[in-house]
N, C-alpha and C positions, 0 to 999 in steps of 0.2 A: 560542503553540503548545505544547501536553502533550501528546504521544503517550501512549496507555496511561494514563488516569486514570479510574479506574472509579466510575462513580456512581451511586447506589442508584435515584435517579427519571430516566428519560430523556425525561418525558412534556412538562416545562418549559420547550419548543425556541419553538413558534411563538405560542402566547398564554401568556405566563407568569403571569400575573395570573389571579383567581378571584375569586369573589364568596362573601361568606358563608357557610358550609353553615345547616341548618337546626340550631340548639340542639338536641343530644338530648334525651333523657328518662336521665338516667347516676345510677345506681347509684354505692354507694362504692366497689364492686367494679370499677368502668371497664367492664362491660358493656353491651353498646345493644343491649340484648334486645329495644326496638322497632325497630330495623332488621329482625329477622329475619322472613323471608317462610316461615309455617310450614306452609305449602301445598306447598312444596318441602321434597323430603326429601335430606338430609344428603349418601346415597351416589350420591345422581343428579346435583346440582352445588352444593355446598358452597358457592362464590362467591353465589350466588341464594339459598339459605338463609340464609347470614349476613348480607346487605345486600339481600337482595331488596323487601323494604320502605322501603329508606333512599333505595333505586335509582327508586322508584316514586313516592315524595312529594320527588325531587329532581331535575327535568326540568332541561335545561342553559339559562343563562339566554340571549337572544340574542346576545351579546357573545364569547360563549366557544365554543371549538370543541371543552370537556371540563369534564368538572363532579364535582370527586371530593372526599372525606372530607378529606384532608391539607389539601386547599386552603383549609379554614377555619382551618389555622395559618398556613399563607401569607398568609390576609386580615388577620389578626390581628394579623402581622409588620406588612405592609403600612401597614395604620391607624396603627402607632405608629412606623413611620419617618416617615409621612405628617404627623403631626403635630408630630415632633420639628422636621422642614426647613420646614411651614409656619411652626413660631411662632420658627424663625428668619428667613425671610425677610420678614415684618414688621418687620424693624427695617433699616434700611436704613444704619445708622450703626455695622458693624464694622469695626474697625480694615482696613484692604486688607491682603492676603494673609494672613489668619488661613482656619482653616476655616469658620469661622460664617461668615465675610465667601463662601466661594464657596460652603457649600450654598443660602445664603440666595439668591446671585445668580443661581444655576442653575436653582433655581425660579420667581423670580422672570420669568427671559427665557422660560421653559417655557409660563409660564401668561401672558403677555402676550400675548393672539391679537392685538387688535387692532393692534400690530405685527409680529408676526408674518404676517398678514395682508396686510400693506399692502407689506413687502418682499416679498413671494412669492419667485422661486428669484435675486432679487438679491446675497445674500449670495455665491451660490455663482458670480456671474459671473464674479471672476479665475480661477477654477479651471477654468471651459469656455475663457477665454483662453488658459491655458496650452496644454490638449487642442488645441485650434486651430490654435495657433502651432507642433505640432508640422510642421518640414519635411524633417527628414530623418533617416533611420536612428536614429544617435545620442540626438535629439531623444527620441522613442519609449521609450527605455528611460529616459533621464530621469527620464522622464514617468510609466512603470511602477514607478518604485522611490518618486516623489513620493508617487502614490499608493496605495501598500504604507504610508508613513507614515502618511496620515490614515486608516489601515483598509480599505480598498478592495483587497483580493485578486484583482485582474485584470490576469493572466489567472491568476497562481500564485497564491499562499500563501507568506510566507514570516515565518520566527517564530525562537523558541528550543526548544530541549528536554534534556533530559538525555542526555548518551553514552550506549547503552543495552551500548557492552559497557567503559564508563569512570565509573560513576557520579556519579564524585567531580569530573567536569567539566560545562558547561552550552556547546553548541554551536549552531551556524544549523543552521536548519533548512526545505530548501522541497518544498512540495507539490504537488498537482493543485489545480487549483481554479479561479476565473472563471467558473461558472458560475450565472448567476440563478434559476431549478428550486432545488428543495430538493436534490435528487442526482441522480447519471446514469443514473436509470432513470426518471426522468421523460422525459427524450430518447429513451430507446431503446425502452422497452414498447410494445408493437405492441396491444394493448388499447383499447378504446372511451375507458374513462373517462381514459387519460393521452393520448389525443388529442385529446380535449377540451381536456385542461388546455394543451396544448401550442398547441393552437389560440387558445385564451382570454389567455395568456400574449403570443403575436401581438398581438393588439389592444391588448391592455395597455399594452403599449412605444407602438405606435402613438398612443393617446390620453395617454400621457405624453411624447412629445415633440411632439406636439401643442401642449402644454401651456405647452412651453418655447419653442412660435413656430414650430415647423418647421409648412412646408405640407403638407397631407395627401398627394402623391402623393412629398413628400420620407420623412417620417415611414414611410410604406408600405415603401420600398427600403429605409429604415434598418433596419427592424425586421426583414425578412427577412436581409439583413447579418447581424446580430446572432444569429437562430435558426440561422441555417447556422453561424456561428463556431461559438456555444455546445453545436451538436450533435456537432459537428466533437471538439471537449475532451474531450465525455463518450463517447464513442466511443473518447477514447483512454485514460480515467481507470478504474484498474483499480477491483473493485465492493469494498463495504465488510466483504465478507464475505473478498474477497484479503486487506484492508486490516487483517484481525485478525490476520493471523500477522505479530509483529514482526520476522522475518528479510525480509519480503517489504516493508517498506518503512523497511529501513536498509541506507544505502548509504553510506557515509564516502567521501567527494572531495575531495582537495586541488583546487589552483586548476589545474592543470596536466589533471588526468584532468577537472575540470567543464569545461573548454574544450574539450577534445577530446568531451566527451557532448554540447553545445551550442555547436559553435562559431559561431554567430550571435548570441551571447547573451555581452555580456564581464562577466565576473563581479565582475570588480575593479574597473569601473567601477559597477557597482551597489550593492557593499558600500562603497564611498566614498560615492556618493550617500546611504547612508543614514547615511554618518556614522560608517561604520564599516571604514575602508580596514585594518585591521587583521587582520580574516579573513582565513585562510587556509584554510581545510577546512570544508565543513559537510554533513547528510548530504541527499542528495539521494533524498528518500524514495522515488517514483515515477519511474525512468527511464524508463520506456517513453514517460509522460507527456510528458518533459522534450522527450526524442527529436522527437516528435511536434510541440510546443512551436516545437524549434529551427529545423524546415521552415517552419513555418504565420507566423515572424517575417519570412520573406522571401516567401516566398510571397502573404500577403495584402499586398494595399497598406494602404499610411499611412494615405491615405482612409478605407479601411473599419475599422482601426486607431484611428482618432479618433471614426469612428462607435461602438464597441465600447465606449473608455473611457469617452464621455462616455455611455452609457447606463448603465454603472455608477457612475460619480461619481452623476449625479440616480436610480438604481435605490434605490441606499446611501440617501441622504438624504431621499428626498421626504416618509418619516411627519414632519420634523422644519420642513416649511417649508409655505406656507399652505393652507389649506384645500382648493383644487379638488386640489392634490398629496398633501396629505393621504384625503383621500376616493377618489382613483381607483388609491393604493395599497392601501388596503382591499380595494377592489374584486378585485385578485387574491389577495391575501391571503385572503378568506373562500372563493374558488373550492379552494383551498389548506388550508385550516381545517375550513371550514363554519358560520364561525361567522355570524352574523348583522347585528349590530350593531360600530361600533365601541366601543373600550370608553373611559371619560369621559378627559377631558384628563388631572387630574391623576394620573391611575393609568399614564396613558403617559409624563407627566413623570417619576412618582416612580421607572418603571423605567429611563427612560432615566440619571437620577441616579443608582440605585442602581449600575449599572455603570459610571459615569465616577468616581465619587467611591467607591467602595462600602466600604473598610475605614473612612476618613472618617468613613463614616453606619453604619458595621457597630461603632465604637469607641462611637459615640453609644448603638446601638441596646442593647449589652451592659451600659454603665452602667446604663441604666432596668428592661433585663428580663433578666439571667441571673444570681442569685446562686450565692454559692460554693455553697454546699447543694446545689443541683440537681450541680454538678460533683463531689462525691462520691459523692450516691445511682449516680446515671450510672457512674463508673466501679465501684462495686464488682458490679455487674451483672458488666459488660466484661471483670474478672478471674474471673469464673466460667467465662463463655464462652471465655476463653482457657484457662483450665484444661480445659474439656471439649477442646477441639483437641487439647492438649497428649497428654490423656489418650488419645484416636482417635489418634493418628499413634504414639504407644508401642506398640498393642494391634493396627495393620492387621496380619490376619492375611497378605495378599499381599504386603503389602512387604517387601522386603530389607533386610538393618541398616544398606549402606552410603547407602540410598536414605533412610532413615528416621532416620541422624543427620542429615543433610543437612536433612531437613524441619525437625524439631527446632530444629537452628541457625538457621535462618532463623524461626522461628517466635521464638526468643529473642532475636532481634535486631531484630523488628516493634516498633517507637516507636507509639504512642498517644498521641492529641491531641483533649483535650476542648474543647470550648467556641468558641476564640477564641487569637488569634497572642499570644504574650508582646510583641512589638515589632508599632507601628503602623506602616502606609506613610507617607510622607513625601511630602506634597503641595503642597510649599513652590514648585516648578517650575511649575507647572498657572497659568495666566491662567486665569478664571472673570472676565465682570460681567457688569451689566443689559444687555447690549445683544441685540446677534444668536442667536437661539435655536440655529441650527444651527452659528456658529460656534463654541459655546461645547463644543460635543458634538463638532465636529471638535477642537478643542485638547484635549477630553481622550482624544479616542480616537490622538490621535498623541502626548501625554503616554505615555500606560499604553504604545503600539507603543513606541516610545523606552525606556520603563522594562524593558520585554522584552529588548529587543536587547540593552541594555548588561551583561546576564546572560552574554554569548557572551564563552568565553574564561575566566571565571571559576569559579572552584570553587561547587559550587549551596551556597546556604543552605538547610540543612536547617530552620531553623527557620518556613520562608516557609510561609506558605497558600495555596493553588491555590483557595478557596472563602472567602467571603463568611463573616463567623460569624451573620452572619440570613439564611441562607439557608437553608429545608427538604428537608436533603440531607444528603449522608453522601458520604464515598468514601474508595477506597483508592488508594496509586501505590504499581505495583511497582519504579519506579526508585526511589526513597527506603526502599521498605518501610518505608510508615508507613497507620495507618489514623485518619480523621478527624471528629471528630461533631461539624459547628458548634452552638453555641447555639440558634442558629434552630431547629433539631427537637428539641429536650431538652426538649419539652411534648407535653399531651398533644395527639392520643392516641396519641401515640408514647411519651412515657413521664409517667406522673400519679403524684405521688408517693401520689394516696391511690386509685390503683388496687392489683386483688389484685394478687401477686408473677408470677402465671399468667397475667393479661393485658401485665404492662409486660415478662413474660419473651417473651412471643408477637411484642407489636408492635417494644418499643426493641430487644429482645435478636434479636430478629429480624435487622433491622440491623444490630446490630453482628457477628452471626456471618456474615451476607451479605458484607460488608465485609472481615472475616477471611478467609472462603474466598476472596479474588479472588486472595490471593495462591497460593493453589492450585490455581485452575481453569486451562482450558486455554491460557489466555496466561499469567496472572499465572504459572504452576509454570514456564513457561520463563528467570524472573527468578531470581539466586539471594538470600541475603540481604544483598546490600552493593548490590542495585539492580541487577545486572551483569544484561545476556541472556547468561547461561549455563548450561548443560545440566549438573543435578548428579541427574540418575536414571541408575541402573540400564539398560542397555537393555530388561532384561525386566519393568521395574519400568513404564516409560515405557511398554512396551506394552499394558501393563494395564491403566490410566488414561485412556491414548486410546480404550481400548475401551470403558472406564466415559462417557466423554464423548461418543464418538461416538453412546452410549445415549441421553446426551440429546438430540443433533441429532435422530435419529433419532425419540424419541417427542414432540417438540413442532414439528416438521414436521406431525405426523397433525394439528395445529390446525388451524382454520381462524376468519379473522375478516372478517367482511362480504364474503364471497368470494373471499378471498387467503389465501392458506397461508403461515403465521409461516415464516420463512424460518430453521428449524433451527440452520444452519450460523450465520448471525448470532445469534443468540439464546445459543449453547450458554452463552458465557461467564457470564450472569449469569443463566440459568436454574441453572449448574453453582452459582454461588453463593447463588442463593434457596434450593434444596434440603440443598447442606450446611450454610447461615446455618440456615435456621430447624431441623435437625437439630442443630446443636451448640447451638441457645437451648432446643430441648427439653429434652437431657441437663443442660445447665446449671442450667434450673430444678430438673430430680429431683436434683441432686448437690448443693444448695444448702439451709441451712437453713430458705429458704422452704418448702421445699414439704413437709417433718415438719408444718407450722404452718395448712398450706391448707386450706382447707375449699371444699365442696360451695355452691354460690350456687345458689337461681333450680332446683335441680334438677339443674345442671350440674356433673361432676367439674374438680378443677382443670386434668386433660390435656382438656378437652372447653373451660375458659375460654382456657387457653394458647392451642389454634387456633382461636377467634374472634375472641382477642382481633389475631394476625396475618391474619387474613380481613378483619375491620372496616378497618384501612387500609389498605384496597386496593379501597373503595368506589368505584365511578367510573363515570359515564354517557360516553359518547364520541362523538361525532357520524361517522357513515361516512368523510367526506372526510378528518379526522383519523387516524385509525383507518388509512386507507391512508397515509395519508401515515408513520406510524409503523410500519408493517408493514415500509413499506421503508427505513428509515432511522434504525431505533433499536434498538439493541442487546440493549435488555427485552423481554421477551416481551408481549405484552397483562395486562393486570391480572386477567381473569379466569384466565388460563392461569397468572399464578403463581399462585395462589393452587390453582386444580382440578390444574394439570398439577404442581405440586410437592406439596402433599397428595397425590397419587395415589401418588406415590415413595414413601411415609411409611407403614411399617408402625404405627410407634407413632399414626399418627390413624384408621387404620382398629382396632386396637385402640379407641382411646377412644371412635369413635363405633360399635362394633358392626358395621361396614362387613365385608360378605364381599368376597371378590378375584373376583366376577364382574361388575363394573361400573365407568359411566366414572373412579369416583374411586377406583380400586385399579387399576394397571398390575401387570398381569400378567406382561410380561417388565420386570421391577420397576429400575430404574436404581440403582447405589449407588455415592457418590464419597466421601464419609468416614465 
């Protein structure tokens, strides 16, 4: 559990995997001048002029519920972990307990259907034993903290994270959660199409414990059970847009004040259960939740209580056990998605690996594909766009000095981390073999729980990675104040080293100034520089900024996407950061010896390559049912809307492309944050 970890892509939640894009036509220049659809002009939607062609000969394939430009580094990645863990698990004769020995056996039990098959949900019987044999009170929480262990968050959440007003320490940490819906506004939206979903999600359960034996008029009650509980949580679970302001979900409770907020709920017998009687305080992020929580544990009966867990224990597992469980989880999954197809075994195996094992396969992946070279080019980029910040926070004309050393420090105290972790995880703990496919996936998801927990209490390593180094992402955390570019996105077409300076300043440098601003936008500025939540503005400084920010809820509200309106208020944080990111990658490139050296491509000024070349990765077809489902539960804006709705902000693009300020891509009451 990371509170406040800001991440460049939000879109990689329910199908992470993509297929191919299509080979461009690529210049030396990194431009995809046949993407551009020139039947669309420039100041009407920039997003459809720059990929409008790309968007047109790249329909989403059935499997997928999104189909975008970056995904072709993602395939790419994919393919070569893919092969890395198949031509290891061909050999069947590594020493036990080395790594080779458990990527190879994890694929191995991944890709073994026809056992897989033949146990169907057998694996998982001691664990509905246990669920069963709950008889009383006590029994129950057990049971709840058992399975908190193997990853099964029901009815809460409970994890690590950083003190957010003690940096220098790592504390428990629990939350809202239990719910099978993607969020609680699946439950609550009085709307056609999430009464469907609501409806569909019924059956769902129904024909998955169906599955597992229950008789249909059992399975019926059960499932209702179950809808009423889960309605019940999100009804008490504040929205995600409360959920941004880090004052409103840190609460620090010793053991004495969490008994008194839940006294049905013993705490100190839960932190032993998991092995960890040692706690004493952790923050209890959602009180109201808890509150709610503490009634609803005496309240419902045991009965329905065991109904509840065990549809989560088989909810959690079923893509992992045989085929009709594998297939009738699809089933709401795509209702969910949209996607069509499922997608092939081994691409479900190699994700499911990638997260059990992932620095493992992420140490593997950086030997074969990330030379030091790329780690240089990469950062001297990085020290530009730090200097442009550097230089905007010297020069805000609105700031105050004492508000503006303040930035400064903190801006000098931001750590940078290219590529990949100095030190590996240690996976010497983790059982892995041929056998049980699912058990092998619970061992490591209560491995990695386990390796979480025992973070509480101790001083945080700053050295640690919160990401994958193959993964096509980027983030920032403002309890470390550090900013991070795994290996996995240090290609192109995010950065080529034999692209012009104008496009790898558009797309990588994009990034990294996105990244940058988070620790400026409207959560991140509430961090100061040692990780702390605390307030080091001006009050009259601080009011000028919420005003700049509230600009932005404000103007990307006016969106709208397949008939829901981006929900402003969520969005502001990393629309704040798309807008100042790719502002300070602009200045960076003019302040940089590149751009004395740039020249004219194709007809195009280098300020006219720099935004295409951040337009191009941001290519992406979306399927409706996706599309809502991210509306309401992700923190980025839509892809077209960064790209039109932060261009719009941008005097300097309406400069480059000749854009007057009476149209969609020039905001007229214009937003400016750095």
């Amino acid at each position: 559990m990371r509170l406040f970890v800001y991440i460049l892509f939000g879109i990689f939640t329910l199908n992470s995997t993509y297929l191919l894009a299509a080979t461009p036509q690529q210049s030396t220049s990194g431009l995809h001048l046949d993407w551009l659809d020139q039947n669309v002009k420039p100041e009407q939607n920039f997003f459809a002029f720059a990929n409008g062609t790309w968007c047109k000969q790249n329909p989403i394939p059935a499997a997928y519920s999104s189909w975008s430009v970056f995904a072709a580094l993602q395939e790419k990645n994919l393919q070569v972990i893919h092969q890395i863990i198949k031509t290891i698990a061909k050999n069947p004769t590594y020493k036990p307990g080395t790594i080779d020995q458990k990527v190879g056996d994890f694929y191995y039990s991944g890709m073994n259907t026809a056992a897989i098959d033949k146990l169907g949900a057998t694996p998982l019987q001691p664990e509905f034993l246990r669920i069963e044999n709950i008889k009383q009170f006590p029994d129950l929480q057990h049971e709840i903290a058992h399975l908190q262990l193997l990853g099964i968050d029901a009815p809460f959440g409970f994890g690590q994270m950083q003190d957010f007003k003690d940096s220098s320490q790592v504390i428990g940490a629990a939350e809202q959660g239990g719910l099978g819906l993607p969020d609680r506004d699946y439950y609550l939206k009085k709307d056609k199409k999430f009464a469907e979903i609501r409806h569909a999600y019924v059956a769902h359960i129904i024909r998955m414990l169906k599955l597992l034996g229950d008789k249909p008029e059992n399975a019926t009650r059960a499932a209702q059970t179950i809808m009423h509980m889960e309605t019940a949580f999100a009804e008490a679970s504040i929205s995600r847009i409360e959920a941004r302001d880090p004052h409103a979900i840190y609460h620090l409770m010793n053991l004495a004040q969490l008994q008194q907020a839940t006294p049905n709920f013993n705490w100190q017998t839960f932190f032993t259960d998991l092995g960890h009687a040692e706690i004493k305080q952790i923050n209890l992020s959602t009180p109201k939740f808890f509150n709610f929580l503490n009634t609803q544990l005496k309240n419902i009966s045991l009965a329905d209580w065991k109904v509840y867990l065990r549809w989560h224990l088989i909810h959690t597992t079923a893509s992992l056990l045989s085929k009709p469980f594998v297939d009738e989880n699809f089933s709401m999954a795509k209702k969910l998605s949209g996607a069509q197809k499922l997608l092939p075994r081994w691409r479900r195996v190699v994700n499911e690996e990638d997260s059990a094992l992932g620095f493992a396969i992420g140490k593997l992946y950086v030997e074969k594909m990330f030379p030091p070279s790329s780690k240089k080019a990469v950062r001297d980029i990085l020290v530009n766009i730090r200097s442009a910040l550097r230089k905007d926070l010297q020069t805000l004309p609105w700031m105050t000095p004492a508000t503006r050393q303040a930035a400064l420090k903190k801006l000098d105290l931001m750590e940078e981390r290219i590529g990949y972790p100095d030190k590996w995880r240690d996976y010497s703990a983790l059982q892995i073999d041929r056998g049980s496919y699912v058990l092998n996936v619970m061992r490591a998801s209560e491995f990695l729980t386990r390796y979480e927990l025992n973070k509480i209490g101790k001083p945080v390593d700053k050295n640690e990675w919160s990401m994958l180094p193959q993964q096509v992402n980027a983030y920032y955390d403002p309890s470390r104040n550090n900013l991070n570019m795994p290996a996995g996105i240090l290609q192109p077409p995010f950065f080529d080293p034999k692209a012009s300076a104008a496009v790898n300043y558009g797309a990588i440098g994009f990034v990294m100034g996105h990244e940058m601003t988070h620790a400026f936008d409207d959560e991140g500025a509430q961090f100061d520089g040692y990780g702390n939540l605390q307030n080091w503005w001006t009050a009259e400084d601080l009011k000028k900024f919420q005003s700049a920010t509230n600009c932005i809820a404000n103007h990307f509200s006016q969106y709208e996407e397949n008939g829901m309106h981006v929900q402003g208020k969520l969005v502001t944080g990393e629309a704040t950061a798309d807008l100042g990111g790719l502002t300070l990658a602009f200045n960076a490139f003019h302040a940089s010896s590149d751009y004395a050296k740039a020249k004219t491509v194709n007809g195009f000024s280098p300020e006219q390559q720099f935004f295409l070349g951040a337009a191009h990765v941001w290519a992406l077809n979306i399927r409706p049912e996706e599309a809502r489902r991210l509306i309401i539960t992700d923190p980025h804006p839509p892809a077209l809307y960064r790209i039109n709705g932060t261009f719009a902000n941008m005097p300097q693009f309406q400069v480059a492309f000749n854009i007057l300020n009476n149209g969609p891509m020039a905001n007229q009451d214009r937003c400016v944050i750095w």
